[in-house]
C-alpha positions as a printed NumPy array, in Angstrom:
array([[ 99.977, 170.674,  98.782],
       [101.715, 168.154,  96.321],
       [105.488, 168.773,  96.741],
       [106.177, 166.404,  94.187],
       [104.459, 168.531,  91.467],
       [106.168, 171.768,  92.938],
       [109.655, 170.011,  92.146],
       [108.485, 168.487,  89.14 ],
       [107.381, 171.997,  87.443],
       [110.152, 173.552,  88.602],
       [112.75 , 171.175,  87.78 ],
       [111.05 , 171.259,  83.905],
       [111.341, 175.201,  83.996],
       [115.403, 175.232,  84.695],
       [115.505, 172.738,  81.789],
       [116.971, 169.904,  83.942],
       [116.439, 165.923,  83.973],
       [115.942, 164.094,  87.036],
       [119.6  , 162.671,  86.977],
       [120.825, 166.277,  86.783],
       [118.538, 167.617,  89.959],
       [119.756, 163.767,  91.511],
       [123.566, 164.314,  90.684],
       [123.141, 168.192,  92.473],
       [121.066, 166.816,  95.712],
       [123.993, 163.897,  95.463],
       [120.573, 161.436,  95.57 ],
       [120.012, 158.819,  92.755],
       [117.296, 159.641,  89.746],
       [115.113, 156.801,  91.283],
       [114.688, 158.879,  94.12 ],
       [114.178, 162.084,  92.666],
       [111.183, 159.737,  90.641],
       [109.424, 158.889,  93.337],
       [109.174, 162.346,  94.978],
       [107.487, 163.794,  91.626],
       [105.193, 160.606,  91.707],
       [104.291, 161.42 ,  95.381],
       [105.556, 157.56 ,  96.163],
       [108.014, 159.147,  98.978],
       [108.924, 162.459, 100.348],
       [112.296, 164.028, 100.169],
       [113.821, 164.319, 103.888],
       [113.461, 167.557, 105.905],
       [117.087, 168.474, 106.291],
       [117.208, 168.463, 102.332],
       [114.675, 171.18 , 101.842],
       [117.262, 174.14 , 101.874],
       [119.397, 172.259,  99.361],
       [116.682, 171.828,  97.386],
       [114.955, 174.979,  97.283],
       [118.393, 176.49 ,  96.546],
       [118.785, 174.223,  93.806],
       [115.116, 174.929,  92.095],
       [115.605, 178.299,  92.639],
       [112.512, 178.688,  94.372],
       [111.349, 179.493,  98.055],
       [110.78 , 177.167, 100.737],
       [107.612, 178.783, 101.672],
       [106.866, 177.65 ,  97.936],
       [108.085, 173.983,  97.842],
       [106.025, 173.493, 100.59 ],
       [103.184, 175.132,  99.715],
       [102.65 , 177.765, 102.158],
       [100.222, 180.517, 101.498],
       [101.322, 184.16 , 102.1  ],
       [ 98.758, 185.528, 105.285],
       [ 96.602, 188.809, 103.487],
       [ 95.481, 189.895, 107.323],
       [ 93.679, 188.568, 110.816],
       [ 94.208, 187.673, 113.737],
       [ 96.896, 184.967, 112.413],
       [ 98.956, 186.81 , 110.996],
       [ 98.816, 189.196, 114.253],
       [ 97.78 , 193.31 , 114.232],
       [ 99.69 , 194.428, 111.812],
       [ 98.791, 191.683, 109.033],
       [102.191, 189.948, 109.454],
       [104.454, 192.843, 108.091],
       [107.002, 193.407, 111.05 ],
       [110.912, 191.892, 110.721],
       [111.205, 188.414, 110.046],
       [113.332, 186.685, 112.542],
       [115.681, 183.671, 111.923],
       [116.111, 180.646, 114.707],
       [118.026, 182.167, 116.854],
       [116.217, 185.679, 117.295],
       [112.766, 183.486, 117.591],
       [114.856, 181.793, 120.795],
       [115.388, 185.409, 122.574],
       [112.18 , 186.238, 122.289],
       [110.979, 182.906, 124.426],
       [114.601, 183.147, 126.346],
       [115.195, 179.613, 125.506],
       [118.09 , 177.949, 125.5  ],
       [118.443, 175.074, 123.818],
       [119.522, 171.697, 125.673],
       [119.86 , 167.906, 125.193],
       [117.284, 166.344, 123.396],
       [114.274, 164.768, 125.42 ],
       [115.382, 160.911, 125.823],
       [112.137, 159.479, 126.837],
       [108.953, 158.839, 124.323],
       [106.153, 161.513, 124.172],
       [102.65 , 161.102, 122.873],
       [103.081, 164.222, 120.432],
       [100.348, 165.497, 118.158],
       [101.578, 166.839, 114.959],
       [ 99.068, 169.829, 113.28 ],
       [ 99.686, 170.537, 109.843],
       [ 98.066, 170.924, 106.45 ],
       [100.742, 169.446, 104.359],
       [100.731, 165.998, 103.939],
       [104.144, 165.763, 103.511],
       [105.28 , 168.202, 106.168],
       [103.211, 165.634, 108.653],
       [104.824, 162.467, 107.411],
       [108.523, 164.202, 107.469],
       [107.768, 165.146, 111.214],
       [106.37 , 161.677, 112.172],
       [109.284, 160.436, 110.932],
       [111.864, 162.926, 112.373],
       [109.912, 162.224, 115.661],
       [108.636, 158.094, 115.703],
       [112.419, 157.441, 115.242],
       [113.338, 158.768, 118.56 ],
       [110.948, 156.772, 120.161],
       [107.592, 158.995, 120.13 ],
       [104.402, 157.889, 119.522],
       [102.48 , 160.225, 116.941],
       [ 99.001, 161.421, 116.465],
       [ 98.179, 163.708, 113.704],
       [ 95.999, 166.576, 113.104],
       [ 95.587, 168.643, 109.722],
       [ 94.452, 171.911, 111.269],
       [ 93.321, 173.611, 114.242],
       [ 89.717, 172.119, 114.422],
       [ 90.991, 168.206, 114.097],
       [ 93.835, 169.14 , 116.393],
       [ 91.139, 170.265, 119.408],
       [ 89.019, 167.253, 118.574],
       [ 91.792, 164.826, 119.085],
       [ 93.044, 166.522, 122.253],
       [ 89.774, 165.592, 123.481],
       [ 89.889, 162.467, 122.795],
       [ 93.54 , 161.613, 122.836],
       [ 96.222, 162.117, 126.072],
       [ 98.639, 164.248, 124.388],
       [102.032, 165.437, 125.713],
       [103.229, 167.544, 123.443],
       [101.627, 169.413, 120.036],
       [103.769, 170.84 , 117.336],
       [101.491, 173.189, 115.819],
       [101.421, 175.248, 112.474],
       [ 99.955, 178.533, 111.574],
       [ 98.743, 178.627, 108.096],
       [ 95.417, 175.539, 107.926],
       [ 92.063, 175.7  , 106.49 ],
       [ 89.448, 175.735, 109.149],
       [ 91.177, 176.956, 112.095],
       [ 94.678, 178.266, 112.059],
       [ 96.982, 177.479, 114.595],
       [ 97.221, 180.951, 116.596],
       [ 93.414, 180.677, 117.246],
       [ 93.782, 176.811, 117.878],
       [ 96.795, 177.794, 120.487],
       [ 93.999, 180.017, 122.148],
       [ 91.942, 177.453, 122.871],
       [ 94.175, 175.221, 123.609],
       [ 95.675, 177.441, 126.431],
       [ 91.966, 177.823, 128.077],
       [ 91.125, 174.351, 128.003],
       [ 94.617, 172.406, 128.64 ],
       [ 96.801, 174.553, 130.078],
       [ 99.404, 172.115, 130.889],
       [ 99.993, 170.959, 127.176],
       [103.53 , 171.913, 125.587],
       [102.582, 173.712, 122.514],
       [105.351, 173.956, 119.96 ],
       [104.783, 176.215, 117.   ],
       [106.324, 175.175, 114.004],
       [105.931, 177.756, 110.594],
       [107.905, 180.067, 107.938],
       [105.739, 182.563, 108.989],
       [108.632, 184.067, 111.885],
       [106.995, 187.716, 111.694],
       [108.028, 189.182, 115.229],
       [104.578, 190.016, 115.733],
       [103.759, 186.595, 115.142],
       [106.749, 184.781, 117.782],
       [105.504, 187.397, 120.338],
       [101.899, 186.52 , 119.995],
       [102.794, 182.901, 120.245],
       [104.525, 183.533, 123.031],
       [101.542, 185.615, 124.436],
       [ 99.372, 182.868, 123.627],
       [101.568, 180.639, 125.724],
       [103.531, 178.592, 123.383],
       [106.529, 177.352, 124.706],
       [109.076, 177.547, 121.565],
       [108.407, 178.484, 117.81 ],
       [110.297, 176.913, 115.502],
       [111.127, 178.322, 112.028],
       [110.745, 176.629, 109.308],
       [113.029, 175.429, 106.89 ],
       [114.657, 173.793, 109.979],
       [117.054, 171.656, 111.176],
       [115.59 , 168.067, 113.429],
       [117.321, 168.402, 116.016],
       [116.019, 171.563, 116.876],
       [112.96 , 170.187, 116.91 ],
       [114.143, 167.572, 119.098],
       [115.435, 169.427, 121.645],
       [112.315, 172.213, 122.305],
       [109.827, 168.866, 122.342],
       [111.302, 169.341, 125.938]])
């Protein structure tokens, strides 16, 4: 996924220069630049702004590809009500608290290149040390090489997507806080994560902190 071409194209469709997108995001042109040359990333908590601004989804900035059916996208191919933050939360009865204060070894499983660098980041800067996975295959073949805390894990890879990797992960390191992390907030897919025994899920386009505070 090349985010930096997604704004690029869509920027040129709406007819706007890079100073006009910068003056709306309140960034400068140079930085606007060096997304659409892939030099840097722009930061998570812009992403709403941004989509809102391209007119286009988050699920499409970021490059996320729609589930057509399987096991990932649970039984009923990923149709039922999609739920926001807070309705993901009463499904896993969690309630939010303080963000963890001591650093985790956290693996981070994702496809997108820029998704993983935004989380590493989000996460390195309060004091966690990061591994990094780009789907469900690399993420079990780290995990046995690598002592791992915590994993914040996606749905949507090549290879192995995360709802089979969070199978496997259950039978073979049961301890491990699994954090799912993904747009795709079908209630049939929260409750199978849940099944599955994640311990949070995460929607995405989301805020750090609450990130931060299910790492746990």
């Amino acid at each position: 996924m090349d985010i930096g071409k997604t704004i690029r194209q869509r920027r040129q469709k709406r007819n706007m220069t890079q100073a006009e997108l910068a003056a709306l995001l309140n960034i400068t042109p140079q930085a606007v630049s060096r997304w659409e040359m892939a030099i840097s990333y722009p930061d998570i908590a812009m992403l709403p702004k941004l989509s809102e601004v391209l007119c286009v989804t988050a699920d499409e900035l970021l490059g996320i590809r729609p589930l057509s059916s399987g096991r990932e996208a649970g039984e009923d191919g990923g149709g039922s009500v999609v739920l926001n933050q807070s309705q993901a939360d009463s499904i896993f009865d969690y309630v939010p608290g303080p963000v963890a204060g001591k650093g985790r070894r956290i693996l981070i499983v994702d496809d997108s290149d820029y998704m993983r660098a935004a989380l590493e980041d989000v996460l390195a800067q309060q004091g966690h040390t990061i591994l990094q996975a780009r789907n469900g295959q690399e993420c079990l073949d780290v995990l046995r090489r690598e002592a791992v805390e915590v994993c914040v894990l996606d749905i949507v890879m090549p290879v192995m997507d995360g709802i089979t990797a969070l199978g496997k992960i259950r039978a073979s390191w049961p301890e491990l806080r699994v954090v799912m992390l993904s747009a795709l907030s079908q209630e049939s897919n929260v409750r199978l994560a849940l099944a599955l025994g994640a311990a949070a899920f995460v929607v995405k386009p989301f805020q750090a902190r609450c990130l931060l505070e299910r790492i746990g």
